[in-house]
C-alpha positions as CSV (number, residue, x, y, z in Angstrom):
1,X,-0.8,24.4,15.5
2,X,1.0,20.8,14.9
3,X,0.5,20.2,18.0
4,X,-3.3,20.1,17.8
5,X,-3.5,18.2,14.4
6,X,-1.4,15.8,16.0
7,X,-3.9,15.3,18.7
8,X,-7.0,15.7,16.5
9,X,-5.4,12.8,14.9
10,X,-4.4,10.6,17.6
11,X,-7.6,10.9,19.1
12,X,-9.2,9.9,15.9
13,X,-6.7,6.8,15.3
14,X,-7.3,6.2,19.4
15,X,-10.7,5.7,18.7
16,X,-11.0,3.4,15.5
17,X,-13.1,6.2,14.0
18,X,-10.7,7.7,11.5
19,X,-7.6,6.7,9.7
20,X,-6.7,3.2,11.1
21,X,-6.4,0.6,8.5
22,X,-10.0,2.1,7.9
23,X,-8.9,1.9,4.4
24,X,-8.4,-1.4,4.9
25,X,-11.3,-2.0,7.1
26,X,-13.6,-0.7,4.9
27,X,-13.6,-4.1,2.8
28,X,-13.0,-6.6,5.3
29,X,-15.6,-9.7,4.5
30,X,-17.2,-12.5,5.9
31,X,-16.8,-15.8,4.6
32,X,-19.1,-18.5,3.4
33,X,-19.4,-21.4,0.7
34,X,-20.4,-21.4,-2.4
35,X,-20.9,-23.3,-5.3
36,X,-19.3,-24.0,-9.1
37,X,-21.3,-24.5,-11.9
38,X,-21.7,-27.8,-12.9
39,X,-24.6,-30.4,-13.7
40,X,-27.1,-30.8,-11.3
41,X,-25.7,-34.3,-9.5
42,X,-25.6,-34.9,-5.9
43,X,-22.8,-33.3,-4.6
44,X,-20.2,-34.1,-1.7
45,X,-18.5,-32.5,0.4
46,X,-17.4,-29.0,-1.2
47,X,-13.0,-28.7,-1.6
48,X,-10.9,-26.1,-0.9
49,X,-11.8,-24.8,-4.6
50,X,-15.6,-24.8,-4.6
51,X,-15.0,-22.5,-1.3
52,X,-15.6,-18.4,-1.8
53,X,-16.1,-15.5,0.1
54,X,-19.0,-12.5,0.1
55,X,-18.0,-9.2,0.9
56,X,-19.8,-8.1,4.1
57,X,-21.9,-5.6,2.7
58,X,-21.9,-2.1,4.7
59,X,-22.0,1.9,4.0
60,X,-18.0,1.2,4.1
61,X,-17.8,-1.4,1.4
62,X,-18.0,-1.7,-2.2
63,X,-20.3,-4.3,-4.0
64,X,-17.4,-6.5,-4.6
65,X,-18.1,-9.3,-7.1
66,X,-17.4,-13.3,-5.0
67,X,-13.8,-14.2,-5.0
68,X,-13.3,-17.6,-5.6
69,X,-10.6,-18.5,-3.2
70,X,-8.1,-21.3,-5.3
71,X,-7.0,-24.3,-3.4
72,X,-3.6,-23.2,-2.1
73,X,-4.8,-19.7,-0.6
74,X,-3.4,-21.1,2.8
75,X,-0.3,-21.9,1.3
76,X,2.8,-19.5,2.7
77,X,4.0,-19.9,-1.1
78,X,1.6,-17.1,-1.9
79,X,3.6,-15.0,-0.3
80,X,6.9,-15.1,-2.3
81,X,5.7,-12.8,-5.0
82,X,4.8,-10.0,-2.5
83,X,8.0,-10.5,-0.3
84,X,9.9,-10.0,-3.3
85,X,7.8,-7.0,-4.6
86,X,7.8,-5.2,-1.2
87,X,11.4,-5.5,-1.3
88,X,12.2,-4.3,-4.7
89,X,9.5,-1.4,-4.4
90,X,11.0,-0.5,-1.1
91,X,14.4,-0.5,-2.5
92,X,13.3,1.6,-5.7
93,X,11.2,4.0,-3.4
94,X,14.3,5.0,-1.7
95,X,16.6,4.8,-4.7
96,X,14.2,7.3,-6.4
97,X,13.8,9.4,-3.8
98,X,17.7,9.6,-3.5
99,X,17.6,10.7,-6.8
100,X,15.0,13.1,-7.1
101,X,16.7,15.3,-3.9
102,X,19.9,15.1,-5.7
103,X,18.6,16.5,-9.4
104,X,16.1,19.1,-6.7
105,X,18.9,20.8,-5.0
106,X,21.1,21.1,-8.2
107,X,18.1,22.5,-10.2
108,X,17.5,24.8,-7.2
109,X,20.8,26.1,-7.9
110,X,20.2,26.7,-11.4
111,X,17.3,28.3,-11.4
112,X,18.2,30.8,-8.3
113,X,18.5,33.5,-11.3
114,X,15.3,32.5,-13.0
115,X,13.6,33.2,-10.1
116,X,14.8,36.6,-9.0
117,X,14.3,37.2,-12.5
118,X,11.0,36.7,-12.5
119,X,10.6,38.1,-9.2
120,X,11.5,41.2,-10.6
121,X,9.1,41.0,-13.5
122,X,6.1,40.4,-11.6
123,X,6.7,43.9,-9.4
124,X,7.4,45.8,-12.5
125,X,4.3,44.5,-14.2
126,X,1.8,43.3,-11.3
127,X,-1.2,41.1,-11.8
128,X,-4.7,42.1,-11.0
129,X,-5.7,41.8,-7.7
130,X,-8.6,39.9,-9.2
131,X,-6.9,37.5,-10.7
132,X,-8.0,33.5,-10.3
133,X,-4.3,32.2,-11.1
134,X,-2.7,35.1,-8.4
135,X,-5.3,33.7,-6.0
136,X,-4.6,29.8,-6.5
137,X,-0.6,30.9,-5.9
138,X,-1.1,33.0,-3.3
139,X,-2.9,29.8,-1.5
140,X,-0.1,27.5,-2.7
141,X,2.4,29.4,-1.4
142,X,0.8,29.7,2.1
143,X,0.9,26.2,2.2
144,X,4.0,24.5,4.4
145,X,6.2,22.0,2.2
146,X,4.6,19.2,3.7
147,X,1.1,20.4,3.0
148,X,2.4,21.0,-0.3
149,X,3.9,17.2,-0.5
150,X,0.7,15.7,0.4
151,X,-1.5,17.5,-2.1
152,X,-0.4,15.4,-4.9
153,X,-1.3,12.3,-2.4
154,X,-4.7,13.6,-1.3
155,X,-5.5,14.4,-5.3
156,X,-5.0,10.6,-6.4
157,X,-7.1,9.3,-3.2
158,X,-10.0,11.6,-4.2
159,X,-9.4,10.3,-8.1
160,X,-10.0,6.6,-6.8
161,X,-12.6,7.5,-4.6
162,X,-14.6,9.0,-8.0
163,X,-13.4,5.9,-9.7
164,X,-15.2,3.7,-7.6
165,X,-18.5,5.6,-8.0
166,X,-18.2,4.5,-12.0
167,X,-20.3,0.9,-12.3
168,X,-18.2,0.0,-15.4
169,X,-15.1,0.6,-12.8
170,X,-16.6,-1.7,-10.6
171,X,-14.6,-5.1,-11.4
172,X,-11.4,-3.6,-12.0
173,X,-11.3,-1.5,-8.9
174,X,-12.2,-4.4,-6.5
175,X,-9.2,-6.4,-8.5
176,X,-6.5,-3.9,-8.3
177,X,-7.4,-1.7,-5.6
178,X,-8.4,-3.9,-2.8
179,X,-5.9,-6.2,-1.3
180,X,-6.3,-9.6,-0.9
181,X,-3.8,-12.5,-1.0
182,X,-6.6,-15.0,-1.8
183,X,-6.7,-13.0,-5.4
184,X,-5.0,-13.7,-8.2
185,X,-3.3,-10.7,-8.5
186,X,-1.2,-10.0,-6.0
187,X,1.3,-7.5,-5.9
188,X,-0.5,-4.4,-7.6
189,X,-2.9,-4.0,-5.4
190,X,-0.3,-3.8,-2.2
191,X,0.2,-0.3,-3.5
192,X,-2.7,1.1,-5.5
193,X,-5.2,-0.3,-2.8
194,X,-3.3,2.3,0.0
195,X,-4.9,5.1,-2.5
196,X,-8.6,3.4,-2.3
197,X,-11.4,4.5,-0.7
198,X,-15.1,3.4,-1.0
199,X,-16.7,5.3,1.6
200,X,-16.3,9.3,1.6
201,X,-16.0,9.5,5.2
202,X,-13.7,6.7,5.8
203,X,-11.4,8.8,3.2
204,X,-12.0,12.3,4.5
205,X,-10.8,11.2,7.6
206,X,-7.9,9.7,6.4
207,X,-6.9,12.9,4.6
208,X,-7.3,14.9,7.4
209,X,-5.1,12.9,9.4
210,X,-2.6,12.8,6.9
211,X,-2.8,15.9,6.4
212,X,-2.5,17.4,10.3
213,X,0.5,15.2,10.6
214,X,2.0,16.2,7.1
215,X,3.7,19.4,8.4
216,X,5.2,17.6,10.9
217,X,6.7,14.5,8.9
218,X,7.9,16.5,6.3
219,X,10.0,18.6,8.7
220,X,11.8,15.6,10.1
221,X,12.6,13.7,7.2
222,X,12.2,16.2,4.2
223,X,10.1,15.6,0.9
224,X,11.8,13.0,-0.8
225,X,12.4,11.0,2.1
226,X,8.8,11.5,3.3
227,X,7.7,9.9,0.1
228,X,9.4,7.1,0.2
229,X,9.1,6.2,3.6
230,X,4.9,6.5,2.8
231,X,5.1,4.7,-0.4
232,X,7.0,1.7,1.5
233,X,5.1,1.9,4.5
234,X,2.0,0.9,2.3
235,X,3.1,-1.7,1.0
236,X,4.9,-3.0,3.8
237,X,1.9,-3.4,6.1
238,X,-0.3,-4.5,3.3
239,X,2.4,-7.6,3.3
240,X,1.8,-7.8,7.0
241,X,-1.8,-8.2,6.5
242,X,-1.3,-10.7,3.9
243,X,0.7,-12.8,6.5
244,X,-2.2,-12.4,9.2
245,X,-5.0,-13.5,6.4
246,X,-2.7,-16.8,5.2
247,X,-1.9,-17.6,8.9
248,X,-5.0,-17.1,10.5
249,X,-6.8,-18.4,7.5
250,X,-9.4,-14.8,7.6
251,X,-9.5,-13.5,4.3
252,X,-11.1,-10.6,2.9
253,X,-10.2,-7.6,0.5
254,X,-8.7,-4.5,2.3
255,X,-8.1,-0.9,1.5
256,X,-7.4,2.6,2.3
257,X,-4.1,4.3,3.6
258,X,-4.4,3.6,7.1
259,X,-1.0,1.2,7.3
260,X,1.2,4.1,5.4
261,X,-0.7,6.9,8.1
262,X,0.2,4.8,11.1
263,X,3.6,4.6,9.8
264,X,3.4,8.7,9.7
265,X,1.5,8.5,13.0
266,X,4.1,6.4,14.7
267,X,7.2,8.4,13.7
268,X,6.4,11.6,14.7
269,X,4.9,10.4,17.9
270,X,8.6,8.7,18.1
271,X,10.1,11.5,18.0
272,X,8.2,14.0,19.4
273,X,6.7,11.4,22.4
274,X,6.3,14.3,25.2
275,X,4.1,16.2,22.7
276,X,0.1,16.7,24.2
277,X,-2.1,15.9,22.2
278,X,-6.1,15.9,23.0
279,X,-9.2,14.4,21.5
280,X,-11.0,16.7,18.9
281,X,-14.0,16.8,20.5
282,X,-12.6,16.3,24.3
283,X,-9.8,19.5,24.2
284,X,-9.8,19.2,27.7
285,X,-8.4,15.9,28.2
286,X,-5.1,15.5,26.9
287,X,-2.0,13.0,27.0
288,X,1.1,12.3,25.3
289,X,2.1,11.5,22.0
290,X,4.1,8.5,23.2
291,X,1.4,7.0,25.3
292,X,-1.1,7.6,22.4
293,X,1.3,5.8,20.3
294,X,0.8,2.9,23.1
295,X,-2.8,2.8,22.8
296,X,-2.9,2.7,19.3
297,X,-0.8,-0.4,19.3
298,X,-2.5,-2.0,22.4
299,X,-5.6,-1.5,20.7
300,X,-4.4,-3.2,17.3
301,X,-3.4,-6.0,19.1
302,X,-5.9,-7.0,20.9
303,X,-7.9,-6.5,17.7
304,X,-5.7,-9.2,15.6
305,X,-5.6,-11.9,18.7
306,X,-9.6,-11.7,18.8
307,X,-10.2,-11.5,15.3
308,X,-12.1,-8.2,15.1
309,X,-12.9,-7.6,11.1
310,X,-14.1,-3.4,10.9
311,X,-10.7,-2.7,10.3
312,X,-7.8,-4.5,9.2
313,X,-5.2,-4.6,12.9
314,X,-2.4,-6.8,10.9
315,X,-1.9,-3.6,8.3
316,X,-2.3,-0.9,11.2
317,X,0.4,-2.8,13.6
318,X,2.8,-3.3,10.3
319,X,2.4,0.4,9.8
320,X,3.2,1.2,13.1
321,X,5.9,-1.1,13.7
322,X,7.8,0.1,10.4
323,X,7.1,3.5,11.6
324,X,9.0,3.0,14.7
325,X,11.7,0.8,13.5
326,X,12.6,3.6,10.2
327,X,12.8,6.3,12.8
328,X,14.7,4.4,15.8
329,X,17.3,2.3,12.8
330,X,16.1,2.6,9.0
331,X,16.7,6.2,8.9
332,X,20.7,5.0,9.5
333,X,20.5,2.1,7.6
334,X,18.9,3.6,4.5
335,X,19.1,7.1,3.7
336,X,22.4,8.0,5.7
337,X,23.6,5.3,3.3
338,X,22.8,6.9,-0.1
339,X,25.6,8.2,-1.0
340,X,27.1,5.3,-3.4
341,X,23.8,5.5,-5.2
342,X,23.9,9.4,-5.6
343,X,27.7,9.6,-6.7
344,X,27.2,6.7,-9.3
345,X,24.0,8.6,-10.7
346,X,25.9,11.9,-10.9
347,X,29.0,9.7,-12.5
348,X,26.2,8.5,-15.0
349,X,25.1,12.0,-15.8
350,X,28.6,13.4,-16.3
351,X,29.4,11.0,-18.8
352,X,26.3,11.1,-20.7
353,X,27.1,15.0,-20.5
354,X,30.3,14.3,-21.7
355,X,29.2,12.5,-24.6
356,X,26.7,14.3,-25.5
357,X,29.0,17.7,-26.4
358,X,29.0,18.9,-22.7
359,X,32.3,18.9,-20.5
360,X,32.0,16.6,-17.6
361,X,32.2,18.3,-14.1
């Protein structure tokens, strides 16, 4: 039942052992000196460019190659080009999403014949009971929508996750699907490095949360919405943790879908806060959504304000946070607000319609 996914889940965020920015966690580094190339002279004292970092090497983390850290990594200025980018994506993710329900329910509508017809078809002429297709369907239709939604999301985290075991793939996964804002790229990576996972277990975990909590999500928002809120919510708390790292001065690459599940996590638990939920392994204990939702955020918080690296707590409270804030206000702000954007792209469609032989409705 939901209910027990949602408390196999909370238990597992409770207890830092499964989703939690473990994505993120799963790269966090130490930092240390190093040293440019250059003729052998005495040296002095080493600038702000000589300085890098070496990933803390553990079953979790990758071999990522030394970042050299440039001179204004500390500099808030860093941060314009991913402030802009989480608010464009943001904006498109919702735009899109807009879109896509619209052109759904009127090709839902079209095809309602199509269907029946080949409804029909398939009683007159059955398939074997044998057959490998019928069985895959037969699974996919047992499926709820929102386990159906998240497939497509679980199927690019376990593509990444084989990506990574590539050497050649080695450099161009730690620049694009790691976060970092001491790397030169910035802004790719606040997305792609939500679907990246080095470790099988840290990404198994973070599947199976997402996809206990999937059925309820889905229910309360709907598909379309659902994606966009997930899309945003990774790269909105991968901006967070790039304004913890510039502030506090930590840096290190991060990864994994953690921010984007606490966003999931925080919502439902939102609205469903009397829910009981119970650790996975300790049924018999049990407590309430809304106070596991209180945990969880006590827990990342103390976290940031000591500095604790295993996982990253700016991404996990900046998942949270937007979690709570979509459901309480966003939900009114945004989506309740799509209309102008749904009438002008059915406006759009009419009159290329109409121009293209087709009588405008």
């Amino acid at each position: 039942m939901a209910w027990l996914c949602w408390a196999q889940l909370c238990s597992r965020e409770a207890l830092g052992g499964s989703r939690l920015r473990g994505h993120r966690f799963a790269l966090y580094t130490q930092q240390r000196s190093g040293f440019k190339r250059a003729p052998r002279k005495p040296e002095p004292q080493k600038t702000d460019k000589e300085t890098s970092s070496k990933p803390y090497r553990s079953g979790l983390s990758p071999p990522v190659q030394e970042t050299v850290l440039c001179s204004s990594s500390r500099s808030l200025k860093r941060l314009v080009k991913p402030f802009f980018f989480t608010i464009g994506f943001t904006g498109c993710a919702f735009g899109t999403a807009a879109i896509w329900q619209y052109e759904y329910l009127k090709s839902r509508v079209q095809s309602y014949f199509d269907e029946a017809r080949a409804d029909w078809m398939d009683k007159l002429q059955p398939q074997k009971s044998g057959d490998f297709r019928k069985q895959i369907n037969k699974w996919w239709n047992s499926l709820s929508e929102g386990q159906r939604t998240v497939t497509g999301i679980i199927a690019a985290n376990v593509l990444v996750f084989c990506l990574w075991r590539i050497p050649s793939m080695q450099r161009i996964m730690a620049t694009y699907f790691t976060s970092n804002p001491a790397s030169r790229v910035l802004c790719s990576p606040m997305l792609l490095s939500t679907f990246s996972h080095f470790s099988f277990l840290h990404m198994a975990a973070n599947m199976y949360v997402l996809w206990s909590f999937s059925s309820s999500i889905v229910s309360l928002l709907g598909r379309e919405q659902f994606m966009a809120v997930y899309l945003s919510a990774g790269v909105i708390s991968t901006f967070v943790s790039y304004v913890s790292k510039i502030t506090t001065g930590r840096f290190g690459p991060s990864l994994g879908a953690s921010g984007a599940i606490m966003t999931v996590l925080a919502a439902v638990c939102m609205k469903i806060p009397e829910a009981k939920l119970a650790i996975i392994f300790l049924p018999m204990f049990t407590f309430t959504a809304g106070n596991a939702l209180k945990a969880i955020i006590a827990l990342d918080t103390t976290g940031l304000v000591l500095g604790w690296k295993f996982f990253d707590h700016a991404a996990h409270l900046g998942g949270a946070l937007f979690g709570i804030w979509y459901v309480t206000y966003g939900h009114e702000l945004i989506w309740k607000n799509r209309e102008l954007l749904v009438k002008a792209w059915h406006e759009m469609r009419s009159k290329s319609r109409g121009k293209g032989g087709g009588g405008s409705h």
